[in-house]
N, C-alpha and C positions, 0 to 999 in steps of 0.2 A: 771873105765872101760869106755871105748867110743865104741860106734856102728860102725861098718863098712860095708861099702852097696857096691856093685862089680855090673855094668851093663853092658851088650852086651857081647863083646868078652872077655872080662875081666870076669865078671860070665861065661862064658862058658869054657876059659882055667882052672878057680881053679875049676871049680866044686862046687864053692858057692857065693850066694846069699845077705846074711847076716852075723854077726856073731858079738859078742862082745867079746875086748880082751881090756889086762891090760894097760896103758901106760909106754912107758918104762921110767926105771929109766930118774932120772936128770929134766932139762927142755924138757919135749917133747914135740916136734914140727913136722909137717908132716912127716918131713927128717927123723927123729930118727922113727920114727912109719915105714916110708917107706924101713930103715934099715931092720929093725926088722922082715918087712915081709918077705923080702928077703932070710933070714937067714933059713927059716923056711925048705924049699926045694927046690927042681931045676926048679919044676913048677913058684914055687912063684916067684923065682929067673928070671927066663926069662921073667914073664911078668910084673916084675918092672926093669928090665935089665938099666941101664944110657942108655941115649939114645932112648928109647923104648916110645911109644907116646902114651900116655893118660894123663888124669886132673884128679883135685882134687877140692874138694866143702868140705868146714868146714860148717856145719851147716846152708847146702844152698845158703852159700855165695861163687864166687869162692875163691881157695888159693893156698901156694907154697909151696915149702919147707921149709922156714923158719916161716909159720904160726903156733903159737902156740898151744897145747891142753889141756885140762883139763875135768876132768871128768865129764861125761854124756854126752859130745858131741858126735856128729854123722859127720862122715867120709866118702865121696863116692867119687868111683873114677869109673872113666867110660873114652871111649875111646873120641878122637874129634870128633866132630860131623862137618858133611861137611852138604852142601846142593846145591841145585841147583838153 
């Protein structure tokens, strides 16, 4: 299982917060995680859409799609953050 943490708009479109879910099969890696959500439904699906702009942080670190997972890790993805 890995944690997965959703902030600003991105918690706002799913409607959650937190949550823990299984790694998918094989080597899972953001990509295949980021797969997986997608699949889930059309929410999910538009707000990981290719193309569609937000990051990802493995374990406070940032990462990509091709970063690896393993269990008990923690997952957040939140949108870019701009400033002035």
């Amino acid at each position: 299982m890995v944690t997965l943490l959703y902030f600003a708009s991105l918690r706002e479109r799913l409607d959650c917060a937190r949550e823990q879910v299984a790694l998918p099969a094989g080597a899972p890696t953001v990509g295949t995680l980021v797969e997986a959500l997608r699949a889930r439904d059309g929410r999910w699906s538009e707000a990981f859409a290719p193309g569609r702009d937000w990051r990802v942080a493995v374990n406070q670190q940032m990462a990509g799609a091709a970063t690896p997972l393993k269990p008990g890790d923690e997952v957040a993805f939140f949108p870019p953050v701009t400033g002035g």
